[in-house]
C-alpha positions in Angstrom: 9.8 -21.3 9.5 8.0 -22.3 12.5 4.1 -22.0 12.5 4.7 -20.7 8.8 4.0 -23.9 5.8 4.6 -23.1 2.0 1.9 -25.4 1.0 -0.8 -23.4 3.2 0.5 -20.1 1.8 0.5 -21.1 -2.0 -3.3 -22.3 -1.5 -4.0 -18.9 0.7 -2.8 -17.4 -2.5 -4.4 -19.6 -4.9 -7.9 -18.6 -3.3 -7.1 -14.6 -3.2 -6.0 -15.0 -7.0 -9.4 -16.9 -7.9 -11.0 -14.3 -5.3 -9.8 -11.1 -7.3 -10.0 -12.6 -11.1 -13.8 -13.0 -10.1 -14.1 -9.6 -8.7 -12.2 -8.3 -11.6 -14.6 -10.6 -14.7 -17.5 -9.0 -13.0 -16.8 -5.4 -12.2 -14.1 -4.5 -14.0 -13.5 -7.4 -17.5 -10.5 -4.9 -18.7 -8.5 -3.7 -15.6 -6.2 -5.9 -13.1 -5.3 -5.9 -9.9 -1.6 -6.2 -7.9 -1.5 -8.4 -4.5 0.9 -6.9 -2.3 2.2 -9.4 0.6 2.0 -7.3 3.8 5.3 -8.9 6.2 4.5 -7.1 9.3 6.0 -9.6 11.4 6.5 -12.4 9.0 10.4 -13.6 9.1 12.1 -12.9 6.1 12.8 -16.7 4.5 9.5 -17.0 5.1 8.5 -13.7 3.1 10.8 -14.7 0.5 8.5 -18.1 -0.2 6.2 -15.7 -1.4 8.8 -14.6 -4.7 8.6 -18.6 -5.7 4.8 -17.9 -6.3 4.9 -15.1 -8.7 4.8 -12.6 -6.1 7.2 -9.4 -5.9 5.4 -6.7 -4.2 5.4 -6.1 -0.5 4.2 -4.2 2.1 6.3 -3.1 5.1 4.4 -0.9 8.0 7.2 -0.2 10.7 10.9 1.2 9.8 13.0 -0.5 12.2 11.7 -4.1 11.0 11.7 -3.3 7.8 15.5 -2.2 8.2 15.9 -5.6 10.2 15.1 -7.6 7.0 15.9 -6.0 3.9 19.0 -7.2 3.6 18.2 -11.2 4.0 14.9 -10.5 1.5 15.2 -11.7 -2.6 16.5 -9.2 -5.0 13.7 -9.0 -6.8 11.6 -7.7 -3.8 9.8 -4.3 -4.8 9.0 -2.9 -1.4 6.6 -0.4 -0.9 6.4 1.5 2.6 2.7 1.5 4.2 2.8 2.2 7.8 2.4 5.3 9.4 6.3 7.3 8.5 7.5 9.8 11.0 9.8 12.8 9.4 12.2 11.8 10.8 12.7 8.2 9.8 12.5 9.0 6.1 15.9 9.0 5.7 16.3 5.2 6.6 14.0 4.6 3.8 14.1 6.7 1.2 17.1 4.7 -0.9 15.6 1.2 -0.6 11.6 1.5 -1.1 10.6 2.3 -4.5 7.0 3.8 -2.9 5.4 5.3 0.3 1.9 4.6 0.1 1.1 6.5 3.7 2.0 10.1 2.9 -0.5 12.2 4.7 0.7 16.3 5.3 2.4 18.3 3.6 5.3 18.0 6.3 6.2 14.6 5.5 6.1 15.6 2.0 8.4 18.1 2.2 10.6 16.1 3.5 10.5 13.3 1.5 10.8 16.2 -1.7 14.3 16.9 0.6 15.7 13.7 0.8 14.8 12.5 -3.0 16.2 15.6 -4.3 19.8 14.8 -2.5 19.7 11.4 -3.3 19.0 12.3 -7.4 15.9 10.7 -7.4 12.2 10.9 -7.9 9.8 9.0 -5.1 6.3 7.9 -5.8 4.5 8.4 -3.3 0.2 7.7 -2.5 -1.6 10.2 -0.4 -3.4 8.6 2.6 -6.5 9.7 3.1 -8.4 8.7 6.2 -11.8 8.2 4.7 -14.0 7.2 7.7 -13.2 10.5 9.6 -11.6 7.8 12.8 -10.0 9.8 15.2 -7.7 6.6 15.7 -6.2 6.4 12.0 -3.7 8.6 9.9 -4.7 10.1 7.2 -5.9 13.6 5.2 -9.9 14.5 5.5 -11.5 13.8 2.4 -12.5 17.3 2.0 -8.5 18.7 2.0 -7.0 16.0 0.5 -7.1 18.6 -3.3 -5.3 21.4 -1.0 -2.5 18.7 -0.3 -2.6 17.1 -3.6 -2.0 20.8 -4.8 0.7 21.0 -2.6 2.7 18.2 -2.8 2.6 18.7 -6.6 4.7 21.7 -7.0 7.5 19.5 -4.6 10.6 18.0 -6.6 11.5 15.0 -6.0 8.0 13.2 -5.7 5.7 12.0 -8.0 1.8 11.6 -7.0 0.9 8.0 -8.5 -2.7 8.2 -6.3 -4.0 7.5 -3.2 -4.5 4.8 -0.5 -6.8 3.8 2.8 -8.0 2.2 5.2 -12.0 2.3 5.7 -13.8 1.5 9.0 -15.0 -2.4 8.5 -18.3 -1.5 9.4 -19.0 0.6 6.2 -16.0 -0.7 3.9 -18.1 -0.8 1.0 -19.4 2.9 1.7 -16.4 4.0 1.9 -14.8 2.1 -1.1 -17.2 4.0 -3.0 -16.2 7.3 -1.8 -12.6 6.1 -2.7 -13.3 5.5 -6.0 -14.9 8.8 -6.3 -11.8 11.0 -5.1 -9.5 8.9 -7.5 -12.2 9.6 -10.1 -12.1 13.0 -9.4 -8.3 13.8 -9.2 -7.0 11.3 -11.4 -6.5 12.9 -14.7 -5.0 16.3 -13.1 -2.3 14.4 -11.3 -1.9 11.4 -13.4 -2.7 8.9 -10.9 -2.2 5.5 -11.9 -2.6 3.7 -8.4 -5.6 3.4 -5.8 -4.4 1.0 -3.1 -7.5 -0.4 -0.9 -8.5 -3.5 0.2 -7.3 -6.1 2.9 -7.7 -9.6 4.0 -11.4 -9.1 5.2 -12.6 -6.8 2.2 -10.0 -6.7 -0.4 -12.7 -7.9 -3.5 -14.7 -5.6 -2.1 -12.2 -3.2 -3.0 -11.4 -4.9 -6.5 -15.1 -3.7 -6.9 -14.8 -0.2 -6.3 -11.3 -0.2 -8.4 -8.5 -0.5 -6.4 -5.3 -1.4 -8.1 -3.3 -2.7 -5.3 -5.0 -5.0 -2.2 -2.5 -5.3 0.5 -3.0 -8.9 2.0 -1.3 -9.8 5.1 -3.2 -12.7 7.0 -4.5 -13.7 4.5 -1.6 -14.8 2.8 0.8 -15.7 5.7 -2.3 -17.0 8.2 -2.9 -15.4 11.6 0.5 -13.9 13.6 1.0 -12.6 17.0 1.1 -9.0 16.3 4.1 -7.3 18.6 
């Protein structure tokens, strides 16, 4: 619990709360919006604080910490997995998430469909798209993401609830915009439910353009020394 106070964290939340409800009143009066506690290196009693708040949804962006906590984190935890997956590590994953939000080629897909499909279940899964074109993020092109979504559609074992990024800060509310123009646009043929944008520095920015999950990390839990 060192460096970590439950006082500071249920006012950090307090002001995203207030933050988002006055995003939400002016943009968007009849939709909501889900905070997601991002735990990249947050310990887990300390994540579990979070659960005494009202909050149930978290973020987890690397599979071998993720794997180092789950079993000391509250019951009620519905984890979602938002870092960059590798094939490979899928299979550490796939019983105990209930969504991965960073599904980005048809290859990861696939085997994700694979997995689900042995394990008698469906996974929901987000398509990443890397919306600012950065050479240094993961992510589908804007302009393939309907040849993937086409794709990934005719897999078993995975359901499309929508789509998630990370802009370049520089032109977040640019690219916000273009966001909430490819859920627009793909929504109804898939079904999508879920556009997950938005983080400590932009997230009612992203309430404005209508993202339904904001993924809040720092914010939350106060600056960390990343590893």
């Amino acid at each position: 619990m060192d460096n970590y106070s439950f006082e500071a964290i249920r006012e950090n939340l307090r002001v995203i709360r207030e933050n988002i409800g006055e995003a939400l009143v002016k943009y968007r009066s009849s939709d909501s919006t889900d905070i997601m506690a991002v735990t990249k290196t947050v310990p887990a009693e300390v994540v579990n604080l979070v659960f005494e708040l009202g909050l149930e949804l978290l973020g987890e962006n690397r599979v071998q910490e993720y794997l180092s906590k789950a079993e000391f984190y509250d019951k009620k935890a519905d984890v979602h997995f938002i870092g960059h997956l590798q094939t490979n590590k899928v299979k550490y994953i796939i019983n105990s998430v209930s969504m991965i939000q960073s599904v980005d080629s048809l290859k990861l897909a696939q085997e994700i469909s694979r997995l689900a499909v042995s394990s008698s279940k469906v996974m929901d899964i987000l398509c990443e798209v890397n919306i600012g074109g950065e050479d240094s993020k993961n992510g589908v092109a804007p302009d393939e993401l309907g040849g993937l979504l086409e794709q990934i559609s005719s897999l078993e074992g995975v359901r499309i609830r929508g789509l998630m990024t990370i802009p370049p800060p520089s032109d977040s509310d640019i690219s916000f915009g273009r966001m909430q123009e490819l859920y627009s646009r793909f929504r109804d043929e898939y079904s999508m439910d879920t556009l997950s944008m938005g983080m400590t520095h932009d997230y009612a920015q992203a309430v404005k353009y209508g993202s339904t999950i904001v993924r809040i990390g720092t914010g939350l839990f106060g600056a960390r020394s990343y590893k």
